[in-house]
N, C-alpha and C positions, 0 to 999 in steps of 0.2 A: 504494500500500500504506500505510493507518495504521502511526503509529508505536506505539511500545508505550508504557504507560503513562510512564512514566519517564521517557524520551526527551522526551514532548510536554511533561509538565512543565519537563524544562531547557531545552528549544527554549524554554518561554513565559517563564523567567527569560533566559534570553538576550536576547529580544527587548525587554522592559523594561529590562536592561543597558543595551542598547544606545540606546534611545530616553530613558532619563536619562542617556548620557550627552552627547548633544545637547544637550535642554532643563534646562539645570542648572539653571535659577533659570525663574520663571514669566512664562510669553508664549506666542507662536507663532512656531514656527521654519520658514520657507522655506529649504527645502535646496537644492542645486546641482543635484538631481534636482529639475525644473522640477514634474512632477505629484505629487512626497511634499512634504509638509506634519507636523510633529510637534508637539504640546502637550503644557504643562505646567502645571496648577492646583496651589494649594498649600490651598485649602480649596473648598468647595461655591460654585457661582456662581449670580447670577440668571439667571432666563430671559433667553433672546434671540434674538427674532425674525433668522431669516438666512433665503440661501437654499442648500440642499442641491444641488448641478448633480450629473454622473453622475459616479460615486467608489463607495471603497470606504471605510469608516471602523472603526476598529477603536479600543475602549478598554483600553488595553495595562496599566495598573494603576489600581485605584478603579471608578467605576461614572458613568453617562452616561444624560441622559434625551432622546428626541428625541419631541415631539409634530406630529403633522401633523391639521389638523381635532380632532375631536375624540378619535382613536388616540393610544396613548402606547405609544412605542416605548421599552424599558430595553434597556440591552446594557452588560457588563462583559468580563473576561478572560472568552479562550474565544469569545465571542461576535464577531459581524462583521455590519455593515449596509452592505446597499449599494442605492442611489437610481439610478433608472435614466432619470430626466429633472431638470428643474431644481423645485425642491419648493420653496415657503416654509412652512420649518417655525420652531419655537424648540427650543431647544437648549440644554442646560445641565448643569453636573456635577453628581452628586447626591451622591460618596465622594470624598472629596481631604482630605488634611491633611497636617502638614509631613515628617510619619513616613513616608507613606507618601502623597505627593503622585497627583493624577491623572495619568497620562500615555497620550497618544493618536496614534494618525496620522489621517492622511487621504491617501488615495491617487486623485487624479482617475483617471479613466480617458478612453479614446478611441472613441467613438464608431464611427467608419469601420474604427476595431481589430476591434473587438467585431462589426460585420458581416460582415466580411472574413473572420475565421475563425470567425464561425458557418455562416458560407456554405459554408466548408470543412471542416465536421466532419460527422457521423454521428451522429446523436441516435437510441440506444437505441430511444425512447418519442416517437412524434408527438405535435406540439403542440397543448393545445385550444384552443379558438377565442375561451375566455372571457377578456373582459379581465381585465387584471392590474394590481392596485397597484404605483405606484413605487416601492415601498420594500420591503423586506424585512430581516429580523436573523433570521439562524440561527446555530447552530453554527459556530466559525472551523475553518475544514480544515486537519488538520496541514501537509499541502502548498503549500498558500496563505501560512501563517503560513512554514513554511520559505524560501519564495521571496522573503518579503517582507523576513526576516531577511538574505538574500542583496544583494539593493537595498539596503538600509542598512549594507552592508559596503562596499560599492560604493562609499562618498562618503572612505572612505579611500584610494580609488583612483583622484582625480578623473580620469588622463587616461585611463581607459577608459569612464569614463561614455555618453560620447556612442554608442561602441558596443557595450556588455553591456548599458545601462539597457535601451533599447527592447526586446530580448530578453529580459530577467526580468520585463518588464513584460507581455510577450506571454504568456508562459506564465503572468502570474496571470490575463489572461483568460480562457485556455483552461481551467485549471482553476474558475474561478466559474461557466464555462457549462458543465462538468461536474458542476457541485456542485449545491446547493441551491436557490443565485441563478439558475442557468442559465434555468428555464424562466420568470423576469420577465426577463431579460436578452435571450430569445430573444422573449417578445414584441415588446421593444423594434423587433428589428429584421427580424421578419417581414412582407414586405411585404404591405400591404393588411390586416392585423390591425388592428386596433380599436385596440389600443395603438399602432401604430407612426401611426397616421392623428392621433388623438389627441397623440403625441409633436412631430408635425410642426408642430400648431396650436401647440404649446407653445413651438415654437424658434420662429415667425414671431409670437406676440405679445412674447417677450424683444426684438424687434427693432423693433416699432413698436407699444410700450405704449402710449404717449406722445400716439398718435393718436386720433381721434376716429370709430368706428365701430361699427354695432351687432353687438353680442352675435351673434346669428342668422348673421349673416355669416363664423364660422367656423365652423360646424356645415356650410358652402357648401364650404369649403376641406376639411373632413372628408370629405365626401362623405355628409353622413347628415343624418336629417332633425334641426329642431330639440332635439325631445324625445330624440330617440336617444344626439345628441351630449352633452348633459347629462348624462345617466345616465353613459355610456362615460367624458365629462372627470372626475366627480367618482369614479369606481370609480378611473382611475389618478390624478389629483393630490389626492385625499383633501380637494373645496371644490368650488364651481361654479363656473364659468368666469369667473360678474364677482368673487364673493371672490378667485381667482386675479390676473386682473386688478388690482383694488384692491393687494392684497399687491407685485405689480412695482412698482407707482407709488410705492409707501410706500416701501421697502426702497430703491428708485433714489434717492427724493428724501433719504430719512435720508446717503445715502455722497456725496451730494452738497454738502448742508449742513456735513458735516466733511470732507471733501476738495477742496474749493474755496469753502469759508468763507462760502458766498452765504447767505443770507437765507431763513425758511421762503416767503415771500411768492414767491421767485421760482423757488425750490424745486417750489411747488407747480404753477407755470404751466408749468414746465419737464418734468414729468409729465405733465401733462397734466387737472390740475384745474384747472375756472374758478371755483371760491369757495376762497378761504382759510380760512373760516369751515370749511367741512365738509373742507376738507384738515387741518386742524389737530383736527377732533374725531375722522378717524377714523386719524389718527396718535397721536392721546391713547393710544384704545383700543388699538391693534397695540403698540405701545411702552411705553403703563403712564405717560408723561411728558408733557407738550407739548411743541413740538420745540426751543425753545429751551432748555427746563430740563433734554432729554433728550440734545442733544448735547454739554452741558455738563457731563453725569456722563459720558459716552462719552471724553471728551476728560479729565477729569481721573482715569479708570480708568486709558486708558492713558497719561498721566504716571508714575502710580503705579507702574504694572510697569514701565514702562522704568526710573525709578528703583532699583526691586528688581534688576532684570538689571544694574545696572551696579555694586552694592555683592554 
């Protein structure tokens, strides 16, 4: 049952309450709930290139821009996105200032959840057969948002975590695949659907990007012909399969150069480029920077906010 007007409005100041009062000063907060995640901007930031895996994301005050390919996805209060494989998109606030800071969650979700009780519900309306984009922003469900409000009450009560989390969590699935998301959600994990065949190729190249094999060869793993699988990969990851491609190697080698300090040169081998020369131009492009000038603003960004969080 919606709530009535009023109500969903104090539920949606609640949930802002609550999510400043986590993220007091600006960063990203990993909570004790292993799959919520909360943010806080204090002004508009630049793009950046990430990658979206399957989650729910909601921008709880200000406004939020997510591009995949050439789609540009907005979503503010009210609104909810959610990605139903691993996506490289960029991502960036468009509304934040210190009056009224951005603040967001990010809620992973579970896969095997998400099958297990699709398996076990009763869908209204049969599925159609057409593939479906990973991505979607609709309307946030007063439900959804209540639930979510519940799970972040929850972190004042760490020693029930272990056992209400997975339960509040359960019920936002069950609700999103009653909702709007439901029927990209249910692509997801209809077996022998276009998405779901597509979804699989997605999880076995996160796994051996790094490798050296043609294109053609997962169209084999799809079960569809070359030309099919092309069409089908960029309808759900919003790129073709070698842009997709390219995008892991890039995004792996960027977390790799700032988390274990290596070098782009080794960087790049360790992806699985054999010229430095074209790892480095099509890092320029993805990034905006070359990699050494680009992890060096990465690294003194975040100096910067840990400084802010600690005064």
């Amino acid at each position: 049952m919606k709530q009535g007007a009023g109500a969903a409005l104090a539920t949606a100041a609640d949930l802002a309450q609550l999510v400043g009062g986590i993220a007091q000063s600006d960063g990203d907060y990993v909570t004790q709930i292993p799959a919520l995640t909360v943010y806080r901007r204090s002004a508009a930031t630049d793009p950046m290139p990430c990658i979206y895996g399957l989650g729910l994301g909601l921008a709880v005050q200000g406004g939020k821009r997510v591009t995949l390919g050439d789609e540009i996805f907005d979503y503010g209060p009210g609104q909810s996105l959610v990605t139903s494989v691993d996506l490289p998109v960029t991502s960036y606030v468009t509304r934040a200032s210190h009056a009224e800071p951005y603040l967001g969650i990010r809620l992973e979700l579970d896969g095997r959840a998400i099958s297990q009780v699709a398996a076990e519900m009763d869908f209204s309306s049969p599925l159609k057969t057409t593939t479906s984009r990973a991505i979607s922003v609709v309307t946030l469900d007063d439900s959804v948002q209540d639930a979510l409000i519940r799970l972040i009450r929850l972190l004042d009560e760490p020693h029930i975590i272990p056992f209400v989390g997975p339960l509040i969590q359960q019920e936002i699935i069950v609700r999103l695949l009653r909702g709007e998301h439901g029927p990209m959600l249910r692509h997801l994990v209809t077996m022998g659907s276009p998405s779901q065949q597509i979804a699989k190729v997605i999880t076995w190249l996160k796994q051996h990007f790094a490798g050296d094999f043609p294109i053609d060869d997962l169209a084999a793993q799809a079960h569809m012909s070359p030309s099919t699988f092309r069409q089908h990969f960029r309808v759900v990851a919003g790129m073709s399969p070698l842009q997709y491609l390219k995008q892991l190697r890039l995004q792996d080698a960027r977390q790799l150069m700032l988390n274990e300090n290596i070098d782009a040169g080794s960087a790049a081998l360790r992806v699985g480029y054999e010229s430095a020369s074209q790892f480095s131009r099509e890092y320029t492009r993805l990034f905006g920077a070359p990699p050494l000038r680009d992890i060096r603003r990465l690294q003194e960004a975040s100096e910067s906010m840990a400084e802010r969080r600690e005064h």
